[in-house]
N, C-alpha and C positions, 0 to 999 in steps of 0.2 A: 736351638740355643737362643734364636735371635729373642724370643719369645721370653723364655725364663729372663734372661736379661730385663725386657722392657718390664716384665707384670712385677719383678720383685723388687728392680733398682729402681725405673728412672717411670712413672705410668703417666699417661699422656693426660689425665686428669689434673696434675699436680699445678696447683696456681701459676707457676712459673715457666711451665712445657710449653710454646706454642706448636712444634708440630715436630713429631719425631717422622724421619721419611730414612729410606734406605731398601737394600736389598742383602738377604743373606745375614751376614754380622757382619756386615758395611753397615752404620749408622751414624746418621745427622741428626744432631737434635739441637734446637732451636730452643732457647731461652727469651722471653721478654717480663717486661714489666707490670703490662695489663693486658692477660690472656681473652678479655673478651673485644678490645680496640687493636689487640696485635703490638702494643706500643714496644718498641723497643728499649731496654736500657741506655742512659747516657754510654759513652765510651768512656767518660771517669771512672765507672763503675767497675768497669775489670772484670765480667762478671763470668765469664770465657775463662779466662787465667785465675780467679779463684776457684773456679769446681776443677781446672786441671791441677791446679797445689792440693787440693784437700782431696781427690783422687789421688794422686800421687803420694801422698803421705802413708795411702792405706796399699802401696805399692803395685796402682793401675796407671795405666800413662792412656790418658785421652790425649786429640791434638786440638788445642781452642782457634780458636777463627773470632775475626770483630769486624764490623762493615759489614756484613751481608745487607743490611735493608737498605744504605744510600751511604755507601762507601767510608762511612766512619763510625755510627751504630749500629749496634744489632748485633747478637752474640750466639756463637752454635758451638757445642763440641763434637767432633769426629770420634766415631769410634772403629776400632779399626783391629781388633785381634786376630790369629793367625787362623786357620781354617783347620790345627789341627787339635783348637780348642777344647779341654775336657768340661766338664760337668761341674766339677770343684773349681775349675778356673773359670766358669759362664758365673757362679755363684760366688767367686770372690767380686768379680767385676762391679753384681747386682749390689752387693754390700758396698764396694766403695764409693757407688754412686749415688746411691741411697743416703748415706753419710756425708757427704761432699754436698750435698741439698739441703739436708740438716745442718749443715756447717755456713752454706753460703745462704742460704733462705731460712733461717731461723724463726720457727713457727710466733 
């Protein structure tokens, strides 16, 4: 599952991924601003709590996190769904995160 998740929603290519890490469908994923310096987002930027609203809209709850790189920038969201996740629900996930990128990083 972990897998359909990454390749369809969120792929670790996408300008704005700096490093998707986890185990299982336990997943981290790391958002910055310049994926090839690592730069992180300002903390103005919200950028954690808008892909958990524009997730949440398409009815996926991620949990956002801010501070990881030096206790006030740097933006990840956790994902975290149950272990007795179906296949329809790995695939709505991928959709909402997919769209929540599209919503918060507008090509």
């Amino acid at each position: 599952m972990k897998i359909a998740i990454i390749d369809s929603g969120i792929h670790p290519g996408h300008p704005h991924v700096g490093e998707i890490r986890g185990l299982g469908l336990l997943l981290g994923i790391e958002f910055v601003k310049n994926k090839s310096t690592r730069e992180p987002f300002p903390k103005e930027n919200n950028v954690a709590e808008r892909i958990r609203q524009a997730a949440f809209d398409e009815d996926v709850l991620v949990y956002p996190t801010q501070g990881c790189v030096d206790g006030i920038n740097g933006d990840h969201i956790l994902l975290a769904p149950p272990f007795i996740l179906s296949q329809p629900e790995s695939a709505q996930i991928a959709r909402a995160l997919r769209s929540a990128l599209q919503k918060v990083f507008p090509a």
